[in-house]
N, CA, C and O of each residue as an XYZ file, in Angstrom:
872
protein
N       0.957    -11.982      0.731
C       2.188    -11.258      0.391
C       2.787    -10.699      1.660
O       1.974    -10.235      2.459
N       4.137    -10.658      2.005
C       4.833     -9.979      2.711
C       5.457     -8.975      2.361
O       6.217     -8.833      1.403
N       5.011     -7.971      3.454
C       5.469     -6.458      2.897
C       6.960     -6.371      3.949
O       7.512     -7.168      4.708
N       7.204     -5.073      3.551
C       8.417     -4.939      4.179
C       8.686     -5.005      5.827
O       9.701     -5.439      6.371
N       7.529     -4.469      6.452
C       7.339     -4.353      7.872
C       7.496     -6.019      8.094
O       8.466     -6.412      8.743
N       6.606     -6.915      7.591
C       6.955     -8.280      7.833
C       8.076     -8.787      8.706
O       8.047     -9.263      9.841
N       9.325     -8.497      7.660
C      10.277     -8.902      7.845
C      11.073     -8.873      9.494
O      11.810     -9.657     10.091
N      10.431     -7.443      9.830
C      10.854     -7.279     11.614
C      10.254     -8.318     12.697
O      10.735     -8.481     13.818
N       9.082     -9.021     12.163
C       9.078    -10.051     13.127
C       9.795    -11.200     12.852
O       9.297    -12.165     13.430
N      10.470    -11.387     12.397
C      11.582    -12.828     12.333
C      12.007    -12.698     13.444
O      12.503    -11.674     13.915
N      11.780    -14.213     14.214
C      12.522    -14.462     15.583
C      11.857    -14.239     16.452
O      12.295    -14.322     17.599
N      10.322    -13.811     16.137
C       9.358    -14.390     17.358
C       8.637    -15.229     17.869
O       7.886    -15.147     18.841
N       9.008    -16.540     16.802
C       9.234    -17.866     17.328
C      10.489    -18.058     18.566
O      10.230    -18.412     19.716
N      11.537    -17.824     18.184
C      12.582    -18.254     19.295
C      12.253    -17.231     20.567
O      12.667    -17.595     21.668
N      11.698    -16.265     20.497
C      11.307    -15.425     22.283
C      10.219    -15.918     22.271
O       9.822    -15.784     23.428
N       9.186    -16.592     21.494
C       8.249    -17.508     22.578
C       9.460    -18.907     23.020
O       9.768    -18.984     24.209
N       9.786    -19.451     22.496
C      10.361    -20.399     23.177
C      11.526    -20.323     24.065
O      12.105    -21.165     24.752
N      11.751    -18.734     23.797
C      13.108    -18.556     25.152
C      12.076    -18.463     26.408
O      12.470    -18.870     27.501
N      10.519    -17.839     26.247
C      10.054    -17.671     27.355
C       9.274    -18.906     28.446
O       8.879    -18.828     29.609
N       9.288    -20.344     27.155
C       8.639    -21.071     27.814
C       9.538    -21.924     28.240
O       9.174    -22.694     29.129
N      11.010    -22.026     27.705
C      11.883    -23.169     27.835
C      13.188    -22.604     28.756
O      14.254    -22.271     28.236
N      12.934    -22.555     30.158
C      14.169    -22.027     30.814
C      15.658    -22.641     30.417
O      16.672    -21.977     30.204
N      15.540    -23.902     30.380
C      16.678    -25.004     30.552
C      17.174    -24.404     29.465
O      18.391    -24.339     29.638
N      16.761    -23.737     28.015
C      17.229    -23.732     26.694
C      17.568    -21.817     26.761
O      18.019    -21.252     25.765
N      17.254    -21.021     28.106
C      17.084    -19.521     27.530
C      18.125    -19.235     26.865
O      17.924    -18.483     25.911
N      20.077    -19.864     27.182
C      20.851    -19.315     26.349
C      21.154    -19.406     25.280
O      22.030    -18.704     24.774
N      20.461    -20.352     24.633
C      20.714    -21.077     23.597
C      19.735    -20.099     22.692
O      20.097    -19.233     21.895
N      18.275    -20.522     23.074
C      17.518    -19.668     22.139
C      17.807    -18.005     21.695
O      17.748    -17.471     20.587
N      18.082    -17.540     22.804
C      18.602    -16.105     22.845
C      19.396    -15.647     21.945
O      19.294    -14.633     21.254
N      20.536    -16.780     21.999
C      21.427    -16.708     20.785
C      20.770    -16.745     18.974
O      20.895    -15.886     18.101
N      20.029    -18.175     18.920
C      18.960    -17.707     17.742
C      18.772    -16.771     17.470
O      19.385    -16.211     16.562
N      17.731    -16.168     18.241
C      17.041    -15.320     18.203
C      18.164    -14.193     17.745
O      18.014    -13.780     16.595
N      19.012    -13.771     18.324
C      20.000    -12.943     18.189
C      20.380    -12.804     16.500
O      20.282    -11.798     15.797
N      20.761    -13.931     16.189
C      21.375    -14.477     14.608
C      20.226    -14.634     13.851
O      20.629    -14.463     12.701
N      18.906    -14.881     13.800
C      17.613    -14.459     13.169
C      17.484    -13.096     12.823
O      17.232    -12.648     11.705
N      17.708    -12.368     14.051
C      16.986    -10.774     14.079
C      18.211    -10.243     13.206
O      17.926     -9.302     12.465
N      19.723    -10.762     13.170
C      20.409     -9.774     12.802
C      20.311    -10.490     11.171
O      20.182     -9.582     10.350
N      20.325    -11.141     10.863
C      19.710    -11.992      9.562
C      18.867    -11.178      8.712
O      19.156    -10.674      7.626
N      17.323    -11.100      9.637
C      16.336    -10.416      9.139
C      16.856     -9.178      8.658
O      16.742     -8.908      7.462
N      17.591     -8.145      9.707
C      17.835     -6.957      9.442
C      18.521     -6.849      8.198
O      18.061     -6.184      7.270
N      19.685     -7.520      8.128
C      20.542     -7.869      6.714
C      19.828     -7.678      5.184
O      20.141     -7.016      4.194
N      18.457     -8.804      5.570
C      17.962     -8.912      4.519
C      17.293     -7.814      4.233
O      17.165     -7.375      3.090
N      16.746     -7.218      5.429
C      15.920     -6.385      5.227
C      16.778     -4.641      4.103
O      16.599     -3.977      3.082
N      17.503     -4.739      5.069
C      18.581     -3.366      4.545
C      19.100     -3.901      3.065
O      19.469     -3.065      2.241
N      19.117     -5.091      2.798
C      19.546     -5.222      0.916
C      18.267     -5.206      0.267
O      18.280     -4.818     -0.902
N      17.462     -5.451      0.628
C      16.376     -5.317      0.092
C      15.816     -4.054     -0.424
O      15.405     -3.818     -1.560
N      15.885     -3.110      0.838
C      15.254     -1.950      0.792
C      17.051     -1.171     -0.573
O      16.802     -0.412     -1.510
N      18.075     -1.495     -0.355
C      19.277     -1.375     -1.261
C      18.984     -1.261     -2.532
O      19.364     -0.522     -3.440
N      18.255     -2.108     -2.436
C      17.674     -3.046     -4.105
C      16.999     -2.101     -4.837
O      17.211     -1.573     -5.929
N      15.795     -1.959     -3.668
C      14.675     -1.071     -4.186
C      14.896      0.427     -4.745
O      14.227      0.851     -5.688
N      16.015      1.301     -4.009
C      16.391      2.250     -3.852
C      17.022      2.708     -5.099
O      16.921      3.757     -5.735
N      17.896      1.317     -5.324
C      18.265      1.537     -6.704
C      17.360      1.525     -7.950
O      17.490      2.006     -9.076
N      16.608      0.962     -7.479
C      15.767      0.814     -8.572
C      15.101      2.224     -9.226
O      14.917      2.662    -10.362
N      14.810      2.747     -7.632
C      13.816      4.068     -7.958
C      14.998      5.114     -8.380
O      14.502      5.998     -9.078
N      16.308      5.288     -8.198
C      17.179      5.717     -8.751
C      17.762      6.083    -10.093
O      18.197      7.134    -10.563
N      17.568      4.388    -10.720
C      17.945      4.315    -12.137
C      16.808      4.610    -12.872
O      17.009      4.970    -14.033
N      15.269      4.526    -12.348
C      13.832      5.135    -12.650
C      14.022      6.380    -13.429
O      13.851      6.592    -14.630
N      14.542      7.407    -12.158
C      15.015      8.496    -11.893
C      15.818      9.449    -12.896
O      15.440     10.565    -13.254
N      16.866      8.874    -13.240
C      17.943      9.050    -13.831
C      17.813      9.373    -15.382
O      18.259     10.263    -16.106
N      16.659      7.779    -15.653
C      16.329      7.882    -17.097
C      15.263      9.195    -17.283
O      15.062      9.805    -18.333
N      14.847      9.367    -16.400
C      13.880     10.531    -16.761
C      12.042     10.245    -16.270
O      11.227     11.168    -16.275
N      11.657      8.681    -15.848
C      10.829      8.336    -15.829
C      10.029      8.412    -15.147
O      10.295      7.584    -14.276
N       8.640      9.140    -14.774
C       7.971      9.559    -13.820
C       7.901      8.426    -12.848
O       7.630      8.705    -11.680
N       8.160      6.903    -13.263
C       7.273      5.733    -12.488
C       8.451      6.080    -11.123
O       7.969      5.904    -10.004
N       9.831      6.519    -11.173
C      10.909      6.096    -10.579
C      10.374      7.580     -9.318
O      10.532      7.489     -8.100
N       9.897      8.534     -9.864
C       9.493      9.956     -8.655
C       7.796      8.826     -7.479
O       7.571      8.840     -6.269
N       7.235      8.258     -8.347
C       6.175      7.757     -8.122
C       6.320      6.800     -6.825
O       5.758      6.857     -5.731
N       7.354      5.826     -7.387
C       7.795      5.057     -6.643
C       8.867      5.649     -4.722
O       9.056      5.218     -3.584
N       9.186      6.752     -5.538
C       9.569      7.427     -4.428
C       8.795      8.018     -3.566
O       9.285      8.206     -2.453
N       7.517      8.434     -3.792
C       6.733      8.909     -3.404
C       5.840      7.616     -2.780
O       5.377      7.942     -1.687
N       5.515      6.409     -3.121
C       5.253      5.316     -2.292
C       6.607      5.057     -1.466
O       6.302      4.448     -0.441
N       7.377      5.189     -1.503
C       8.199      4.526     -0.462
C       8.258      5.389      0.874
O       8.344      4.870      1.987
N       8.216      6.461      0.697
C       7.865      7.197      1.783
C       6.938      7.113      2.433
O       7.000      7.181      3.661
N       5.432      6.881      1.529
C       4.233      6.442      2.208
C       4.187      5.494      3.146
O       3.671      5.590      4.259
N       4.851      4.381      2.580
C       4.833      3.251      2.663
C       5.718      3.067      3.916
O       5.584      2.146      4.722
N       6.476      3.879      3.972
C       7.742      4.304      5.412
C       9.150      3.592      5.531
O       9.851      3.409      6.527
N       9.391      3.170      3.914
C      10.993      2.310      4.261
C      11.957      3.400      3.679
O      13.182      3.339      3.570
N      11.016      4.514      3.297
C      12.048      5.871      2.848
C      11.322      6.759      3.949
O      10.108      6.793      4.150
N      12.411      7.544      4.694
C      11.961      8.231      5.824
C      12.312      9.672      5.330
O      11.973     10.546      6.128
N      13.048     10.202      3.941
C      13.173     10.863      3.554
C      12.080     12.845      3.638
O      12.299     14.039      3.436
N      10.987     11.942      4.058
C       9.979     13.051      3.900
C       8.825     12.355      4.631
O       8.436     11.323      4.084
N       8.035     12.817      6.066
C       7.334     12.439      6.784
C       6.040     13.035      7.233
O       5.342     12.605      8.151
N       5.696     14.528      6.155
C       4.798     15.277      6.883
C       3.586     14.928      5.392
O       3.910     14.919      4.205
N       2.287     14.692      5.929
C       1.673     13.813      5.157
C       1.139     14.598      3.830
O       0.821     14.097      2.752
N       1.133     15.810      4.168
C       0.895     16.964      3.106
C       2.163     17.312      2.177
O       1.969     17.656      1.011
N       3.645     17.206      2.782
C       4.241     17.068      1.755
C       4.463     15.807      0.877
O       4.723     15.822     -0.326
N       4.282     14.427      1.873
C       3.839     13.543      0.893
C       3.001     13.417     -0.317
O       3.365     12.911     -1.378
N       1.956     13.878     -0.081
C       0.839     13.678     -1.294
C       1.520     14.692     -2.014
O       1.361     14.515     -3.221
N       2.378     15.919     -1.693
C       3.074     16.712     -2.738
C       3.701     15.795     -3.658
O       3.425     16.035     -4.833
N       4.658     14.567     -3.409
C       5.688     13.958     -4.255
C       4.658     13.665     -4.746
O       4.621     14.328     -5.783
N       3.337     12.803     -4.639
C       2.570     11.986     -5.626
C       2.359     12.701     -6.507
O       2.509     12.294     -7.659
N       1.890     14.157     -6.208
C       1.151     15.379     -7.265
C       2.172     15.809     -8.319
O       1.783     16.183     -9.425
N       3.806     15.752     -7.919
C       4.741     16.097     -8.521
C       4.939     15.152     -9.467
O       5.269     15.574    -10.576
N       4.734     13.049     -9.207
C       4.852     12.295    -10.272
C       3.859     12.151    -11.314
O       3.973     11.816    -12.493
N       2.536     12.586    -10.391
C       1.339     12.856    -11.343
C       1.604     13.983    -12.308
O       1.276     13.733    -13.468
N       2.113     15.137    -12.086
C       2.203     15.968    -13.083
C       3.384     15.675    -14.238
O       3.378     16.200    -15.351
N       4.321     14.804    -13.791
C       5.194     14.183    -14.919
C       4.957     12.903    -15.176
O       5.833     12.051    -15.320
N       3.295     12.651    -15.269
C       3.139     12.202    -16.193
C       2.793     10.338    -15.466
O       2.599      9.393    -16.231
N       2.790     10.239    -14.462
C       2.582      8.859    -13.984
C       1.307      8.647    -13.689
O       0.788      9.388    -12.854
N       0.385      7.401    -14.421
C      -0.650      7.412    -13.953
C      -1.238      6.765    -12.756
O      -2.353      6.866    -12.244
N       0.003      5.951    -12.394
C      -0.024      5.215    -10.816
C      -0.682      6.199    -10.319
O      -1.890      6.180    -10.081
N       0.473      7.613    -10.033
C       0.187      8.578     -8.853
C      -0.923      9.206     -9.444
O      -1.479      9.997     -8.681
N      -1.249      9.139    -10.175
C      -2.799     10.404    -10.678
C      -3.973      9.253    -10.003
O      -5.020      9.691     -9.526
N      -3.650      7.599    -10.021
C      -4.857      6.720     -9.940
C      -4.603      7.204     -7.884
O      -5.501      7.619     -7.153
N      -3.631      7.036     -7.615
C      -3.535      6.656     -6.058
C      -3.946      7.997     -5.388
O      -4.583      7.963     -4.335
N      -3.528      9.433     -6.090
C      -4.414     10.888     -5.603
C      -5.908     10.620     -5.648
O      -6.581     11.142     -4.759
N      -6.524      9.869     -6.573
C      -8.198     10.093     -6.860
C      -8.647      8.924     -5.753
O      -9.687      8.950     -5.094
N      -7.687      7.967     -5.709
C      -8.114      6.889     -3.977
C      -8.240      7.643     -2.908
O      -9.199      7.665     -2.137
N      -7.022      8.419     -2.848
C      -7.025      9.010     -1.517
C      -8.069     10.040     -1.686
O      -7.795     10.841     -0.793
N      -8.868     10.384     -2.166
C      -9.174     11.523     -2.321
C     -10.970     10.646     -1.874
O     -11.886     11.175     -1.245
N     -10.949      9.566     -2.326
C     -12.199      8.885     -2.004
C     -12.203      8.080     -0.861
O     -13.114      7.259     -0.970
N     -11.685      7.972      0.020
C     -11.029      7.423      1.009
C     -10.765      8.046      1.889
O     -10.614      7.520      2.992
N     -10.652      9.111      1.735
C     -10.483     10.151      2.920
C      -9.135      9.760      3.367
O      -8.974      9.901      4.579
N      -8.231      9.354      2.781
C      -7.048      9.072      3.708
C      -5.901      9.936      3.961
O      -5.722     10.436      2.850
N      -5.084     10.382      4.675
C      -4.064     11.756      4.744
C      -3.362     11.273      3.660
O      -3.563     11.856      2.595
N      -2.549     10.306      3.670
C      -1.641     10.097      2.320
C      -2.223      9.396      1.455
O      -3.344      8.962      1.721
N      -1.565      9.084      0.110
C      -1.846      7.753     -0.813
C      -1.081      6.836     -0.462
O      -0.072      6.851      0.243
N      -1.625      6.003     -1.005
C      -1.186      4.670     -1.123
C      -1.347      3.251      0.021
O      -2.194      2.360     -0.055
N      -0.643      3.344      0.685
C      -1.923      1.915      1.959
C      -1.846      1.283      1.440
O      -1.583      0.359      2.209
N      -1.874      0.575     -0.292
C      -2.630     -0.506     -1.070
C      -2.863     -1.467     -0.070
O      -3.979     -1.985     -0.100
N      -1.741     -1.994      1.196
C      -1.892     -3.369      1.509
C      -2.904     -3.031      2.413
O      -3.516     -4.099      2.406
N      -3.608     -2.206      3.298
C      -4.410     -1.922      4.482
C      -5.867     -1.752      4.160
O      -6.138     -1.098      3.153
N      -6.731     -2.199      4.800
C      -7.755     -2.007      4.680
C      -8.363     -0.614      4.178
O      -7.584      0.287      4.488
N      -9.171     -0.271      3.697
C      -9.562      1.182      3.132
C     -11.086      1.479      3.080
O     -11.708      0.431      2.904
N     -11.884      2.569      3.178
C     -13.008      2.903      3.210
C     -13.341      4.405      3.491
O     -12.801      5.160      4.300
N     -14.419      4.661      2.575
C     -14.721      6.264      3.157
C     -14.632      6.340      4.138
O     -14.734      5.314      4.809
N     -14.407      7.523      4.728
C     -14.725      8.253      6.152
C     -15.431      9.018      6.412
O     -16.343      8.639      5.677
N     -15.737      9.700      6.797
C     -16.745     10.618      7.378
C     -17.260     11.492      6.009
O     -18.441     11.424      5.668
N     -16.789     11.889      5.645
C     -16.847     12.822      4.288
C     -17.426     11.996      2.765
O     -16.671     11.651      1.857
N     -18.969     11.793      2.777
C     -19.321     11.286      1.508
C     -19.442     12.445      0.279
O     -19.567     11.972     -0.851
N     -19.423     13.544      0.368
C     -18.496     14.014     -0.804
C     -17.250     13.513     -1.498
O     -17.133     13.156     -2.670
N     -16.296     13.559     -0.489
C     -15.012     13.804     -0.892
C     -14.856     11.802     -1.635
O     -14.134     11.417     -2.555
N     -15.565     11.202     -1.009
C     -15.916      9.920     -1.561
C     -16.242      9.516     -2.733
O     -15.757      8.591     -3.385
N     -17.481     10.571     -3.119
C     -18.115     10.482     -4.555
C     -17.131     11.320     -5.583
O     -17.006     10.944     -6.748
N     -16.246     12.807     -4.931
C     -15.955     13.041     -6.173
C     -14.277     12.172     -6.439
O     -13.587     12.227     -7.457
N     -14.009     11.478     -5.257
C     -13.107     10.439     -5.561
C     -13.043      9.608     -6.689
O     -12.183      9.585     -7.569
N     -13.944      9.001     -6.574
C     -14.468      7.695     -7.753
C     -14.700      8.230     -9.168
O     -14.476      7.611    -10.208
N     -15.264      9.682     -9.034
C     -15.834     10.307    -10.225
C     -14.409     10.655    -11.225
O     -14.380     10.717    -12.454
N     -13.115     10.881    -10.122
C     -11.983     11.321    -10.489
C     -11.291      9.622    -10.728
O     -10.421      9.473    -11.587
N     -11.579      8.905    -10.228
C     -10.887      7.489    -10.515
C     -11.046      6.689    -11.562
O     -10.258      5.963    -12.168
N     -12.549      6.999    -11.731
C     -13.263      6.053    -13.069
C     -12.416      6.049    -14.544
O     -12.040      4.964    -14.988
N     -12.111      7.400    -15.341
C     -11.673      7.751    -16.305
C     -10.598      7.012    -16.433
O     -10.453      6.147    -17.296
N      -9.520      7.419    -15.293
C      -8.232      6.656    -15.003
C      -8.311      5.259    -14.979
O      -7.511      4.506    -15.535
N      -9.396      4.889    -14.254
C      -9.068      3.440    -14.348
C      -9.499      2.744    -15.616
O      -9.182      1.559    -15.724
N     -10.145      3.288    -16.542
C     -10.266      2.929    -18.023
C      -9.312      3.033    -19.126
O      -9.478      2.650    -20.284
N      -7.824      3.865    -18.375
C      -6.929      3.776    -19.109
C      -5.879      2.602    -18.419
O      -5.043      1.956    -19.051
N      -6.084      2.534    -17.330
C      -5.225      1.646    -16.751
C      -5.619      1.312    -15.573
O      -6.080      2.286    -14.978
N      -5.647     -0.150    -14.661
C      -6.815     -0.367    -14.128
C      -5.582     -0.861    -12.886
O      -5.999     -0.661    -11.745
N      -4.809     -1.189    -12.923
C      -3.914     -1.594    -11.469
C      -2.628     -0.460    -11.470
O      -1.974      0.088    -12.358
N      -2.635     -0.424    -10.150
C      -1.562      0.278     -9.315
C       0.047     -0.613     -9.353
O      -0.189     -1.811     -9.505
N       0.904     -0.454     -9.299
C       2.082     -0.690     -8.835
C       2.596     -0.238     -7.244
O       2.300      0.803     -6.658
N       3.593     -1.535     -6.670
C       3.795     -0.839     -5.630
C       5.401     -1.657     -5.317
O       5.547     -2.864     -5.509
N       6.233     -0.979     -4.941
C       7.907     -1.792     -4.449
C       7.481     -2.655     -2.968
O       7.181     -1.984     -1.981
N       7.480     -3.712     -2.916
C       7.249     -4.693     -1.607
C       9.009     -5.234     -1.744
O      10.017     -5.054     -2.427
N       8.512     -5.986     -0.589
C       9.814     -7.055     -0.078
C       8.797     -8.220     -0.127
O       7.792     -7.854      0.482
N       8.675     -9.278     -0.531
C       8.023    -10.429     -0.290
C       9.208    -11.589     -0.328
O      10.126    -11.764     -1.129
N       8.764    -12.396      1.011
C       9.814    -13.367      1.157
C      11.086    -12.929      1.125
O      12.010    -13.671      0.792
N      11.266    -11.559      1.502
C      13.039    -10.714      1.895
C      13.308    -10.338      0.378
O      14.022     -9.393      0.046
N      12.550    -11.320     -0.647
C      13.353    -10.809     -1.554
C      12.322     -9.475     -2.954
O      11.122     -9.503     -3.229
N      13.480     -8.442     -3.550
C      12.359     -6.853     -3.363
C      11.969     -7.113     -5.236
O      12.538     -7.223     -6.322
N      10.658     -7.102     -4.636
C       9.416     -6.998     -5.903
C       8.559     -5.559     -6.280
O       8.247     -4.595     -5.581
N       8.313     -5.912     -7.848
C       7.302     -4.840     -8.079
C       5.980     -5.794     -8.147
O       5.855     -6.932     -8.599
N       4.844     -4.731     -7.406
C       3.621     -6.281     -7.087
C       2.633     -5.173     -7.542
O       2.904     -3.990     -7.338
N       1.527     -5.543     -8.136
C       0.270     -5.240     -8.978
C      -1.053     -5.437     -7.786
O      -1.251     -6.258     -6.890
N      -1.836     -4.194     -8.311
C      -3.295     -3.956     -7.610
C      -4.298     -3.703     -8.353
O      -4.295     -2.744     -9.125
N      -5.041     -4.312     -8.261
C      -6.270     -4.179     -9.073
C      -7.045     -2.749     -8.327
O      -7.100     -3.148     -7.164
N      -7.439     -1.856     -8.316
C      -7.924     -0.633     -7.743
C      -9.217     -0.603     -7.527
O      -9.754     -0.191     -6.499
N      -9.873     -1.134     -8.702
C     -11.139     -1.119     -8.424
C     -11.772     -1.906     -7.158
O     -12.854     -1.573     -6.675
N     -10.929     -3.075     -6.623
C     -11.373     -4.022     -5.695
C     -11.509     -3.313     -4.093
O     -12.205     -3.636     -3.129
N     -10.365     -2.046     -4.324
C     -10.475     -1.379     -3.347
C     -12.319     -0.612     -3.040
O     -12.701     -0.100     -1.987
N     -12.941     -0.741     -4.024
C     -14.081      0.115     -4.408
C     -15.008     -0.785     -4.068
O     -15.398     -0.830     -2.901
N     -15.486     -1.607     -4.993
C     -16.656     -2.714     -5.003
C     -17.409     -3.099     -3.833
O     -18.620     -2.913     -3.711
N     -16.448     -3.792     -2.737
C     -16.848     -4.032     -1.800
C     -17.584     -3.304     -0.839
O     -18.504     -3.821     -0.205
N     -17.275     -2.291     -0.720
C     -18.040     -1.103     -0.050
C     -19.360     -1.087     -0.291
O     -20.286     -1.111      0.518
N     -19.389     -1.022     -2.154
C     -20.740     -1.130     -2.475
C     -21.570     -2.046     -2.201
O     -22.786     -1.899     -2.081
N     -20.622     -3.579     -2.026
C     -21.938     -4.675     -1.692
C     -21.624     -4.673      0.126
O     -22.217     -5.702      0.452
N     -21.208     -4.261      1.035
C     -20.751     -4.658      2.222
C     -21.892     -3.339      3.386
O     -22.417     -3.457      4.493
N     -21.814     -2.022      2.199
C     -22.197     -0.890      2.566
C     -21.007     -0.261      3.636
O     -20.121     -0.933      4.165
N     -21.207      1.043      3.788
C     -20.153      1.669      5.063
C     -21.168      2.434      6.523
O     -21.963      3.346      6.298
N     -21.063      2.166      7.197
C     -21.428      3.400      8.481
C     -20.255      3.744      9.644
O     -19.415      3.058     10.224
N     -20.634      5.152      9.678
C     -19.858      5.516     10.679
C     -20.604      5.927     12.066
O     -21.776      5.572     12.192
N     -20.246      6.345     12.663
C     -20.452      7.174     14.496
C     -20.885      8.426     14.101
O     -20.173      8.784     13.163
N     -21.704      9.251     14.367
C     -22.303     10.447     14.375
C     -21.160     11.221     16.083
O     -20.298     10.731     16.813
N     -21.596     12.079     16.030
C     -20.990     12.726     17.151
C     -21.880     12.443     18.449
O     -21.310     12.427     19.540
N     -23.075     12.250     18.380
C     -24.018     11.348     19.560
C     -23.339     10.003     19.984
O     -23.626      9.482     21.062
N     -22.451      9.459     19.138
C     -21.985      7.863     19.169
C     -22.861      6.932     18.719
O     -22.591      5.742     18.881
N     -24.106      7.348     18.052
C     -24.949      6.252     16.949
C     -24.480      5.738     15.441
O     -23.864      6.473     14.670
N     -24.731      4.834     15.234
C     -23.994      4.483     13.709
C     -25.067      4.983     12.798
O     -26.258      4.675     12.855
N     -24.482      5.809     11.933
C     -25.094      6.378     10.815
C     -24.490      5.725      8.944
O     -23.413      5.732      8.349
N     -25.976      5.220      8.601
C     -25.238      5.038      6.919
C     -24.398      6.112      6.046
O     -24.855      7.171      5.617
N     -22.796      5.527      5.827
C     -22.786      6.830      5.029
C     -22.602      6.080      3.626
O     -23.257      6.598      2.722
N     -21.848      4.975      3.269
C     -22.290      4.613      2.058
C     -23.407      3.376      1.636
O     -22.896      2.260      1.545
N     -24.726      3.457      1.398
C     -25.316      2.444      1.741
C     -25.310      1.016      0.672
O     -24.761      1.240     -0.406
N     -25.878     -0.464      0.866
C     -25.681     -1.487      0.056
C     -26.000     -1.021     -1.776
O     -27.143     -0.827     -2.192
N     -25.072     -0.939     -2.433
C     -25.914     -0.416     -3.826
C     -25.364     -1.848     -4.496
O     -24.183     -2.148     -4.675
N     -26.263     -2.456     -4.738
C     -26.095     -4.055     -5.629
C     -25.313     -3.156     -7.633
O     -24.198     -3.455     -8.061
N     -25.989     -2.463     -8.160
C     -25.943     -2.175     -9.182
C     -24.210     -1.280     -9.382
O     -23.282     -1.492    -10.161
N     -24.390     -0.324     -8.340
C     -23.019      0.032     -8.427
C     -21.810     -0.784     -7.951
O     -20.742     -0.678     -8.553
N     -21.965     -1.740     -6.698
C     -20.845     -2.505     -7.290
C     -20.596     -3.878     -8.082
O     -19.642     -4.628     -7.878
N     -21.974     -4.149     -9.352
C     -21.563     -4.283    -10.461
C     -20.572     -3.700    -11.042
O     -19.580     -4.369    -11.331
N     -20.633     -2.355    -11.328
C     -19.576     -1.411    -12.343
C     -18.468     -1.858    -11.671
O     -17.888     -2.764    -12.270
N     -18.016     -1.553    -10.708
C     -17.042     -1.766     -9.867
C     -15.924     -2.830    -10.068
O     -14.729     -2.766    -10.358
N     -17.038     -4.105     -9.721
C     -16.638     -5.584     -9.769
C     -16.619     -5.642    -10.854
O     -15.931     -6.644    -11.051
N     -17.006     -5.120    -12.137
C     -16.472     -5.578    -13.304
C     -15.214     -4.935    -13.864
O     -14.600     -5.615    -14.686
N     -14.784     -3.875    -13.593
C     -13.624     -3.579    -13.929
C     -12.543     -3.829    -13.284
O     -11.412     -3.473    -13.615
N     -12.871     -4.494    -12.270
C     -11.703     -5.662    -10.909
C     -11.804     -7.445    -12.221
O     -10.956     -8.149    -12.769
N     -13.066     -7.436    -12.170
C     -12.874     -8.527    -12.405
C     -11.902     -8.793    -14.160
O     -11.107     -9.682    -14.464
N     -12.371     -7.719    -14.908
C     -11.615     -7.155    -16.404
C     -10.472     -6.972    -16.529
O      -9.758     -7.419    -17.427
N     -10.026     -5.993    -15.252
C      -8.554     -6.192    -14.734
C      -7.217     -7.078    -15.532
O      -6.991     -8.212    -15.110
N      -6.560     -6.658    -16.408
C      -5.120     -7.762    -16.589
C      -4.256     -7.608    -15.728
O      -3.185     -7.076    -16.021
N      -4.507     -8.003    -14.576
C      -3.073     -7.777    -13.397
C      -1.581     -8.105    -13.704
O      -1.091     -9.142    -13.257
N      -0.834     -7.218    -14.479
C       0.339     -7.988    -15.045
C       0.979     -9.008    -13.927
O       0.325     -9.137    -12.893
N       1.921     -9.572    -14.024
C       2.173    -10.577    -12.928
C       3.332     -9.867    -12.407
O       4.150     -9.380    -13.187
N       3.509     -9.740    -10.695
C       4.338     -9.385     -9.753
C       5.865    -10.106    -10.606
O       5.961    -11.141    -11.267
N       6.591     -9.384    -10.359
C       8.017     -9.677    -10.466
C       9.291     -8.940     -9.948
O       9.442     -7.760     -9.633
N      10.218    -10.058     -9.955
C      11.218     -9.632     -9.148
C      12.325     -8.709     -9.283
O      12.957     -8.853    -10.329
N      12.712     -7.830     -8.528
C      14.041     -7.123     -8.999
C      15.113     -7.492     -8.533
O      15.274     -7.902     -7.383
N      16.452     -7.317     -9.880
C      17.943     -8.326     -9.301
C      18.267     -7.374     -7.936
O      19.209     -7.657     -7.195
C-alpha cells in the first residue's frame, strides 16, 4: 500500500537519470519538474478528498469523522495540531464520543509505548516499559472482541482510501519473534520473551479477523 508520504517521491527516477545522463540534463529536469508538480496536484486533491470526508463525518455528528481527524494529524497530512500530548487528546475526545477505532488505537499506544496513536503503517513494539505493555493488551483484548480492525484515511496509488487493520497482527508477532532492548550498560536485555501459547491467542484473533475490504472515496 501507498501511504500519503509515498507520493513525494515521484520523480526520483528522472534525478537519477538527470544525474547519470549529461547530454539529456535539460530535458530530464524538465520531467522531473512536470512529475513533481503532478505528484503535488495529486497529492493536494487527495488530501481535498479526505478532508472532506472527515468533514461531512463531522457534521453528521459521527465520532468516526473526530477519529479520523485525530489520525490525520498523527499521521501528519493535517498539521492542524502537532504537540503529541495534545494529539492523543483528539483520540481520547473521539474515544469518549463513542469511536471504537480511537478507544482500540489508545490501548495500542498504550502497549507500545508510543507518544501518539496510530503508526498502523510502521513497525511497532514494546519499549522499555513492560508494564505499560501488559496493561496495554489487557486494555485491547475486550475491544478487540467487539471489533477487531482499525480504520485508517491513506492515499494509495494518489487515489484517497479508507484501508482496514487487523490489530491483533500488530501483537502476535512479538510473541513468537520475542522483544529485547539495551539496558543502560548497553547489554541486550529480554523484555518480552518467545511465548508460543500467547501468540496463539493473538494469531487467532488476526487470523478470525473479517477485514472489511479497503475502499475508495469519490
Amino acid at each position: 500500500m501507498h501511504n500519503i508520504r509515498s507520493l513525494m517521491a515521484t520523480g526520483a527516477l528522472a534525478v537519477l537519470l538527470a544525474s547519470t545522463t549529461a547530454g539529456c540534463m535539460a530535458p530530464v529536469q524538465a520531467v522531473n519538474a512536470i512529475e513533481q508538480s503532478t505528484a503535488r496536484h495529486d497529492l493536494d486533491q487527495g488530501i481535498a478528498v479526505l478532508r472532506a470526508h472527515i468533514r461531512t463525518l463531522q457534521d453528521k455528528g459521527d465520532p468516526l469523522g473526530d477519529y479520523f481527524y485525530a489520525l490525520g494529524n498523527s499521521d501528519g497530512w493535517i498539521t492542524d495540531v502537532t504537540d503529541p500530548k495534545a494529539i492523543t487528546a483528539l483520540f481520547e475526545k473521539a474515544a469518549a464520543r463513542g469511536s471504537m477505532d480511537a478507544k482500540i488505537l489508545l490501548a495500542l499506544q498504550v502497549a507500545m509505548g508510543e507518544p501518539i496513536p496510530g503508526q498502523l503503517d510502521d513497525g511497532q513494539g514494546p519499549r522499555e516499559n513492560l508494564d505499560g505493555w501488559e496493561r496495554g493488551l489487557t486494555q485491547l483484548l475486550p475491544l478487540l472482541k467487539q471489533q477487531c480492525s482499525a480504520r485508517r484515511l491513506v492515499l494509495d496509488m494518489g487515489k484517497p482510501q479508507v484501508a482496514y487493520y487487523s490489530i491483533a497482527y500488530k501483537v502476535w508477532p512479538i510473541f513468537r519473534d520475542g522483544r529485547s532492548v539495551r539496558n543502560p550498560q548497553g547489554q541486550w536485555e529480554t523484555l518480552v520473551p518467545i511465548n508460543p501459547e500467547r501468540q496463539k491467542i493473538w494469531e487467532s484473533i488476526d487470523r478470525s479477523c473479517p477485514i472489511p475490504q479497503n475502499h475508495w472515496l469519490d
